[in-house]
Structure formats: structure tokens, C-alpha cells
N, C-alpha and C positions, 0 to 999 in steps of 0.2 A: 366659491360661487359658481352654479351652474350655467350654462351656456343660455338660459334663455333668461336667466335672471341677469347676466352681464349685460345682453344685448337690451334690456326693461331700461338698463340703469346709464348705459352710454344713445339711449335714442333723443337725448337732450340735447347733448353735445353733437351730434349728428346734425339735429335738423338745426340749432344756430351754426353751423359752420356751412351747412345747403343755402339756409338762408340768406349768408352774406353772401357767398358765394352769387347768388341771383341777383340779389340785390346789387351788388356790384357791377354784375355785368349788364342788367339794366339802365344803372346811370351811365355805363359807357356807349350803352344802345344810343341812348338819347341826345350823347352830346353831336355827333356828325349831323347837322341837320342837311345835310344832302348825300347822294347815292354815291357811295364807293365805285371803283372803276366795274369790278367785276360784279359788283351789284347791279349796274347801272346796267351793263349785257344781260344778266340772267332777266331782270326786270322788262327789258327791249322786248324778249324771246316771251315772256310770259303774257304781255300786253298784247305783243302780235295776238297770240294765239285765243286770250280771253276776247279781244274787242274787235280783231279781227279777221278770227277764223284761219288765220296763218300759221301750219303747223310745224313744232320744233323739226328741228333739223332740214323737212322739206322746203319750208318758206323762211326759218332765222336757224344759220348755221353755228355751232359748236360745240366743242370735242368734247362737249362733260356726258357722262351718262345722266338719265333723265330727270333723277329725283331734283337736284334745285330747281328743275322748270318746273314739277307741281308745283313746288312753294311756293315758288312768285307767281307761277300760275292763281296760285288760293290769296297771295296777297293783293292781285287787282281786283280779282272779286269781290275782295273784300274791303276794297279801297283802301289796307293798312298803308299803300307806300313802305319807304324803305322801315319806318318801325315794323310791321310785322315781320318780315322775316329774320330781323335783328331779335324778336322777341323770341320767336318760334328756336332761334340758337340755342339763348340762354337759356330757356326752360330744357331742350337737349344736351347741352352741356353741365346742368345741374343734374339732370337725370343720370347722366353721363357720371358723374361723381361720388350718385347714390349707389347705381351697378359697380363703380369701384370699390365702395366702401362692404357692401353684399359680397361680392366676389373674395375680395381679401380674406373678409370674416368665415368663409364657407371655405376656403382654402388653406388658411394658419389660422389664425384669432381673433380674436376680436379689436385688442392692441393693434394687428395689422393691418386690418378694417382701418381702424383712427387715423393711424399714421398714413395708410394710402390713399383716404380723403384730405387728409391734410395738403399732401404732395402735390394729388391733381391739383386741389385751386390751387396752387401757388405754382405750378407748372403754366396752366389754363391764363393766368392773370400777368404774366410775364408779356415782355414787347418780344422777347424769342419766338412767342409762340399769337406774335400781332391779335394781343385781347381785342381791339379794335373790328374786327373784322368775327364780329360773331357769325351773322347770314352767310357765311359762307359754309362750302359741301363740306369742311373737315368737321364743323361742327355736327352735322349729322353723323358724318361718317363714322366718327367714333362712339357717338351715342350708340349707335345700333352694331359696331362690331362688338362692343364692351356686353350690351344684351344679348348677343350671340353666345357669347362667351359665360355668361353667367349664367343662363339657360341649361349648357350642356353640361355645368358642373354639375347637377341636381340630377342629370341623365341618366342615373344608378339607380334611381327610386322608381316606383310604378310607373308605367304611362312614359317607359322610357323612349320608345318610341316616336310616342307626339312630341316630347320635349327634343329628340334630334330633327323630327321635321322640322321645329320650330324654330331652332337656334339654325337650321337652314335658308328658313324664310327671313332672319333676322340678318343674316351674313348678306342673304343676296339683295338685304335692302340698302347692306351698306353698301357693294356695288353699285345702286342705283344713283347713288350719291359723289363714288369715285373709283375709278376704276382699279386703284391699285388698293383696293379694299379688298381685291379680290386675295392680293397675299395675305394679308389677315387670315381669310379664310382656309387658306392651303395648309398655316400652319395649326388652325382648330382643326382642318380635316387629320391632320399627323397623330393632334392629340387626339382625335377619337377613333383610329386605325388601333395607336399603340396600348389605348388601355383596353382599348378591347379582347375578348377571347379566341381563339383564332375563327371558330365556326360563323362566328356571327360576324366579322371586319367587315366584308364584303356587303352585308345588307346595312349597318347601321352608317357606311361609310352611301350607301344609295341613299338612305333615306335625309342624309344632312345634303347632298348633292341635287336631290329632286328639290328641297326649301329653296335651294340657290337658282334652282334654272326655271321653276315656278314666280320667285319672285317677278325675275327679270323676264321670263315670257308673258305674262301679266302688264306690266309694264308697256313692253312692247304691244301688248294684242291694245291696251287703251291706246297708245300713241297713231295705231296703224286703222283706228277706229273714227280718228280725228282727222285722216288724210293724209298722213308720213308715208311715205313710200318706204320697205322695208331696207332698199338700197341705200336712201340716204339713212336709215337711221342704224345702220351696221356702219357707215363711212362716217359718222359724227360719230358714234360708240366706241368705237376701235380703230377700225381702217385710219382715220386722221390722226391716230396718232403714231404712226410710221412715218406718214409727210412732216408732219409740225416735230417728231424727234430729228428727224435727217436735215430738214431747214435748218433748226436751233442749232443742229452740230453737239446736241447731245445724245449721242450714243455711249456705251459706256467705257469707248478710252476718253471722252471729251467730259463725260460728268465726271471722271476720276480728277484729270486734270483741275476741272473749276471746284473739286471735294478740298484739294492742297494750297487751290486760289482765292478765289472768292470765297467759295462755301468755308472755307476753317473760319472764315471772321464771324459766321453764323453759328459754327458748330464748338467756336471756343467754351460757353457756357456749357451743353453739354456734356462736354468732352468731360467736365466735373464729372458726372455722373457715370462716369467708369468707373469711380471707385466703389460706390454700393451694387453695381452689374457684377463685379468681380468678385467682393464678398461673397455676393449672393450665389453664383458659379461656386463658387470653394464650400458651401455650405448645403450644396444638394446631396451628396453624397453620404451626409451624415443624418439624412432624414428622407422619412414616407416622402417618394417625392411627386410635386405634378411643377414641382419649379424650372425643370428641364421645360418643359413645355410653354411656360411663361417667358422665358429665356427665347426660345424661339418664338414666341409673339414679337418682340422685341426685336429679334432679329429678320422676321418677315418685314415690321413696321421702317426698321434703320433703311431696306433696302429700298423701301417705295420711295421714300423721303428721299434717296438718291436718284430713282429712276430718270427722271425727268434733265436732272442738272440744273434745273432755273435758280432752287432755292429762295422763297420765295418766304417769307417769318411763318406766314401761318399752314401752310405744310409741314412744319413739323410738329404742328398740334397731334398726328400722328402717333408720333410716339408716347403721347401721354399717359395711356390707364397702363399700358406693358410697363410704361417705367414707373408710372405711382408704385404700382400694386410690389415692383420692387423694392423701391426704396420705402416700403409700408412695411414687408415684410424684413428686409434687413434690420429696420430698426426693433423692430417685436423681436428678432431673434439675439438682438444684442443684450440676453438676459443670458446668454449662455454663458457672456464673460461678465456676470456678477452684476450686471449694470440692471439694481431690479426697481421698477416704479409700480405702484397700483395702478387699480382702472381709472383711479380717478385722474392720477399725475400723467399715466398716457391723456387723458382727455383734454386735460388743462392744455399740456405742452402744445396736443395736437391743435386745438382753439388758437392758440396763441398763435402760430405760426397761421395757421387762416386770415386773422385777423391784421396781421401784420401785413398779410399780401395784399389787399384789400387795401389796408392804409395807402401804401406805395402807390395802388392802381388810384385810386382818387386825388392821389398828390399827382399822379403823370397827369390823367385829364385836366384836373385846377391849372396846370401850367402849359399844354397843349394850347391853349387860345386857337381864336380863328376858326370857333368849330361851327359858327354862322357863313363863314366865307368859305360860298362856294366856290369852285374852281371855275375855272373860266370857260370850260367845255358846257356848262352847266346855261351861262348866257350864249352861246353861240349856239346851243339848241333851240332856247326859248325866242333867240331872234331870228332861228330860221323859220320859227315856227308863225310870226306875225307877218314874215314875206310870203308865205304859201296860205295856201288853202287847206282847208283838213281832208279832203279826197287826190291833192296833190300827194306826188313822191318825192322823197328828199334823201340823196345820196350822201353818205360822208364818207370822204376817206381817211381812215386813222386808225391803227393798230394798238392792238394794249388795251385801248378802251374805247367804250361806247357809250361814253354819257352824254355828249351831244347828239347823238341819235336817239338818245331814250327821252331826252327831256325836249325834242321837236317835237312831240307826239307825232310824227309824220313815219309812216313804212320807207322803207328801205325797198328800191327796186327789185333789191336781190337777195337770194339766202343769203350769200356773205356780204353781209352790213359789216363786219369785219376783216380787216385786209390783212390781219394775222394768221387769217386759216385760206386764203389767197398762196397754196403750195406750186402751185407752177402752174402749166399751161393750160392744164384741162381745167381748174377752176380759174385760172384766167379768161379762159372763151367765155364758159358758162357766163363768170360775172359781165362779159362787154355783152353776151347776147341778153341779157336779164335787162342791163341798161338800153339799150335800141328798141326791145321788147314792151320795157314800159320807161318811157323817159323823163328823168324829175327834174321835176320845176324848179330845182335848185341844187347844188352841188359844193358839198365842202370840201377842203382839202385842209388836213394839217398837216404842216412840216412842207416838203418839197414832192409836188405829184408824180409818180411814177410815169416813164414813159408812155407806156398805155392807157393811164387814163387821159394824159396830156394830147394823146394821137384822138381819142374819142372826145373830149370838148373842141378840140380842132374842126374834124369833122362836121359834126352836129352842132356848129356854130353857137357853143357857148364863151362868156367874155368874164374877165374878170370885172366884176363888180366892185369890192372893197375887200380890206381884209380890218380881222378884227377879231381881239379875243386868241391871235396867234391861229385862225382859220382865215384861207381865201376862199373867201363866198363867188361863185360864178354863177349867170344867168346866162341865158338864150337870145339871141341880138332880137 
């Protein structure tokens, strides 16, 4: 059968295996019916900036590169709430699944296609890889390194040129979305150094390098067009994350340590998947290879997932299309020892396994309950929001999250409405002069207040009012 009559006859199996896949992660959209922590800040930062002209980074501070603030940016516009960006995931992490299954198939087979669609959903729909948490950056991230990736494979045909500008422009979108997206890229750039001819390296390596610094200066010229100072948006880009590593103590003797501590009880399931990474190593050598190169996807991707140390589930969504597309192709090549199936019985096998992940992720949600019960961060926004006014300011102090701050509809005096990116002194002044500067009519505190801000309600004669919801609500005598 030839190559476009296999692909005529497996696009059946493709799109019911896309399909659940979506539809999957759709009912899991729907069951949170309130904003996740890190949903609840991007949403903060988006809100400021739609309704009130308050721009990322200069007026709501944090360390992500820009791209999930367009999305919650396009989701207050559009009124979705947290479903749209929950949506806007799944449709990129299906996309995400299609470029793997493309990829594989342009690479080894068609069989490896099946089997590396298979993989991702059932990687994708795992609690490893927190399915719950679609709206988040990894779900783009990988969307657009995966199309980076499948772009450049086709970079041999006419027009090879535009297609490395483009798998350029696609790499520096996944930057936009996280920074350690950017190793993805280091290791496409390796692959498009090494296969290239010596006369040409130097220009087709410029031209995937201009897509990268276009994206992101793009980016930047809209954000600095909205009123971001280009200071702060270099110091939420980057710069913050030298303070927020050195605070957490994760550097990398300290992420090693939590890799053999806490992280092995995350990385036990994968650690499975050494065994198809080391086939597939032992099995380059005996073939046309561009596996070498897939192999260091993989190995760019293993590092970012450590970079950090927090380990956090859906961080290692990450590693997901480098390992499908592996264990897609290990399983296609296991025809070398005899083990032979048709298109059809790959297709079936590979359905099955989709279908089965799928089962499991709807059995976790049916028994997840409590997906109405919001957290309690959720009411002590909404009750701060009935003791202010809506041109009032309203402070919270609490790190990790900000969903009482998103759900007060009330600003935040200060860029850092977050006391997690609060790294030492210097945004310590900033945030006490942001508060004296403009002072709100109400101040939460969760947990136990920091000296400083305990010295500024002193001061400025704030009292404790009640607590409630595990927040101490303070007013002005």
C-alpha cells in the first residue's frame, strides 16, 4: 500500500482517537466550576489590563512570559471566564496530538504516527501530567514547540526557507508561553545546524533564530504599546527568575536533591518509560537517522522539567510529544523482531489504548466530587468585594495564589498582588510605597502577616475587623 493510500485509510482512526481525546478534555474543562490557583492570577493580570488599562507586568506582576496573559486577556473580552481558556487548551492540546501523529508519520510510518497519537493521549490524560489543568502555559507550550517541530521536518522541500522562518516564529511562540521552551528550541536549532550542508548552517540557523526573536519582539513592541515599561517586562520575563530560583533554593545542587526527594515520587511513573528511550537509543544506529535528534528533544525537555525543582504535575506535560513520538516509534519498529500487525491491527491497538485513557479520565472526574465547591479563597474575594466599592483598592496578602483577588473584582494597589515574587528589599519598598501611594479600603491577610506589612497597618491605622474563610479582613479605624 502506498504512503498516501495508508494515510486515506488510517485518517478514520486518527480523527475518533482526536475526537476523544477533545471531548475528554472538554468534560474535564467543565467539571471545576471555579478558577484554579494559577488560573485565578493569570485571569487577575488579564482583567486588570482589559477593564482596567493596567499593564502586565508594570501594573500586575509575574514571572511567566506573555502569552497566557493574551489568553485571559481574549478571555475577559469575551466574557468566557475560566471556560475559555480551559477550551482554547484542549483545542491546543488536540492540535498538539495531530502534529504528533504528522510528525511521527513524516519521520518513520505511518504505524508510528498511530502509535505516537496513541501515547500522547494517554501521556496528556494521566494525573502525572495534572489533565485537570488544561488553561495552563504547558498546554500551549507544547502545542506550538510540537508545530515548530513538524514545520522544520518538511524544510527539505521548496520554500525551505519560509518554512525555517516559520518553525522560528513557532518556537518563539512557545517561549511566549514559557520560558524553558526556549530549550526546545536550542535542541531544533542543533537539529537544523546538523543536517544542514556546511555553506548554508550559518544562514538557515539565522533564519529559524530571527522567527525566535521576531516572535518575542512582537510581543514585546504590543505589551510596551499598552504602557509596560520595558524594565519591568525584561524583570517579569527573565530577571525574576534569578530571585524566585535563589528564594526557593532551587538552584541546581537543591533541584538535584528534591529530583532523589520529593520529585522521584513524581518521576516514578516515568522512570517506566526508560525502557522504550533505551530501545530506541540502541536502535539509531541501525537506521537513516533523525532519532538522535528526537532523543535530544527529550533530553532539552527532561532538563526544563528540572530546572525549576518545584515539580509541580503539570510541568511535565513537557515531556510529552519527545516521548509519544518515542514510544510511537519504538513500537513501529518492533516489526524488526517478527512482531508483525497490519494497518489495520496497529489502528485498532492504537484506538483501544486511547479509548481506555479516556475511560480512566472520566472514572477520575465521576469520583473527584466537590467540583461545585469552591474554595474558600473564592468567598473571601466575593466578600471583600461587598465591603468595598468598585473604585476602591483591595490588598491581599497570600502567596501561591490569587483567587481572592481575582474574584474581589477590586485592583490590587500594587504590581505585586502576589507576595511570591515579593524577593527581598527592593520589591519590598516598591510594594510598602504602591500601598501609602494608593491605600485600600481593605486588606486581607492569609496565614500569619509578615513583619512589614504588620508595621504598615500599625502605622496607618488599620484594625483587625474579623477573620473568615482562613483570611484576616482589616479596616481603617
Amino acid at each position: 500500500m502506498n504512503e498516501t493510500a495508508l494515510q486515506k485509510s488510517n485518517s478514520a482512526p486518527v480523527a475518533v482517537m482526536l475526537a476523544l481525546l477533545f471531548a475528554t478534555l472538554s468534560v474535564a474543562a467543565v467539571s471545576i466550576h471555579f478558577f484554579l490557583q494559577d488560573e485565578a492570577l493569570w485571569n487577575y493580570i488579564g482583567w486588570a489590563w482589559v477593564r482596567h488599562g493596567v499593564p502586565p507586568y508594570t501594573g500586575a506582576f509575574e514571572n511567566k512570559t506573555p502569552g497566557i496573559f493574551f489568553v485571559y486577556a481574549l478571555s475577559n473580552i469575551s466574557g468566557g471566564g475560566w471556560l475559555f481558556a480551559r477550551m482554547l487548551g484542549a483545542a491546543a492540546l488536540t492540535c498538539g496530538g495531530y502534529l504528533v501523529w504528522r510528525l511521527a508519520s513524516v519521520l518513520e510510518s505511518e504505524a508510528a504516527g498511530l502509535w505516537s497519537l496513541a501515547f500522547y493521549a494517554l501521556l496528556i490524560l494521566t494525573d502525572r501530567t495534572e489533565f485537570i489543568c488544561i488553561g495552563y502555559t504547558e498546554s500551549f507550550m507544547i502545542f506550538f514547540t510540537a508545530a515548530a517541530f513538524f514545520v522544520y521536518a518538511g524544510a527539505e522541500a521548496d520554500g525551505a526557507g519560509l518554512r525555517l522562518l516559520s518553525a522560528g516564529l513557532l518556537a518563539g511562540t512557545a517561549i511566549l508561553f514559557k520560558q524553558v521552551a526556549a530549550l526546545s528550541g536550542f535542541a531544533l536549532l542543533l537539529w537544523i545546524t546538523c543536517r544542514t550542508a556546511s555553506g548554508h548552517k550559518a544562514r538557515r540557523a539565522a533564519l529559524f533564530l530571527t522567527g525566535i526573536l521576531a516572535a518575542n519582539a512582537a510581543a514585546a513592541a504590543l505589551l510596551m504599546c499598552c504602557g509596560t515599561k520595558f524594565g519591568d517586562y525584561m524583570d517579569g520575563t527573565f530577571l525574576s527568575l534569578l530571585g524566585l530560583l535563589h528564594n526557593a533554593g532551587s538552584g541546581a545542587r537543591s533541584s538535584w536533591h528534591l529530583w532523589f526527594g520529593q520529585g522521584l515520587r513524581l518521576w516514578g511513573l516515568w522512570l517506566v518509560f526508560a525502557v522504550p528511550v533505551a530501545l530506541f537509543a540502541l536502535s539509531i544506529p541501525r537506521r537513516r537517522e533523525n532519532g538522535i535528534f528526537i532523543l535530544l528533544w527529550l533530553a532539552a525537555d527532561f532538563a526544563g522539567v528540572n530546572l525549576s525543582g518545584d515539580y509541580y504535575r503539570h510541568q511535565f506535560r513537557q515531556l510529552v510529544p519527545a516521548l509519544a513520538l518515542i514510544c510511537g516509534m519504538v513500537i513501529a519498529r518492533a516489526e524488526d523482531l517478527r512482531i508483525k500487525l497490519t494497518g489495520r491491527q496497529h489502528a485498532l491497538a492504537a484506538m483501544f489504548l486511547v479509548v481506555w485513557a479516556c475511560a480512566l479520565t472520566v472514572r477520575k472526574l465521576e469520583a473527584h466530587g466537590g467540583a461545585d465547591n469552591a474554595p474558600g479563597a473564592e468567598f473571601a474575594g466575593l466578600m471583600a468585594a461587598d465591603m468595598t466599592a468598585p473604585g476602591d483598592y483591595v490588598y491581599i496578602c497570600e502567596s501561591r495564589s490569587s483567587q481572592a483577588q481575582n474574584y474581589s473584582g477590586r485592583l490590587s494597589p500594587s504590581r505585586y498582588f502576589n507576595t511570591l515574587f515579593v524577593f527581598g528589599s527592593r520589591e519590598r519598598s516598591r510594594l510598602l510605597a504602591d500601598l501609602s501611594a494608593r491605600p485600600p479600603a481593605l486588606v486581607l491577610v492569609h496565614g500569619e502577616a509578615p513583619t512589614w506589612l504588620s508595621g504598615y497597618l500599625a502605622i496607618n491605622n488599620y484594625e483587625p475587623a474579623f477573620e473568615k474563610y482562613d483570611y484576616d479582613f482589616y479596616r481603617k479605624r
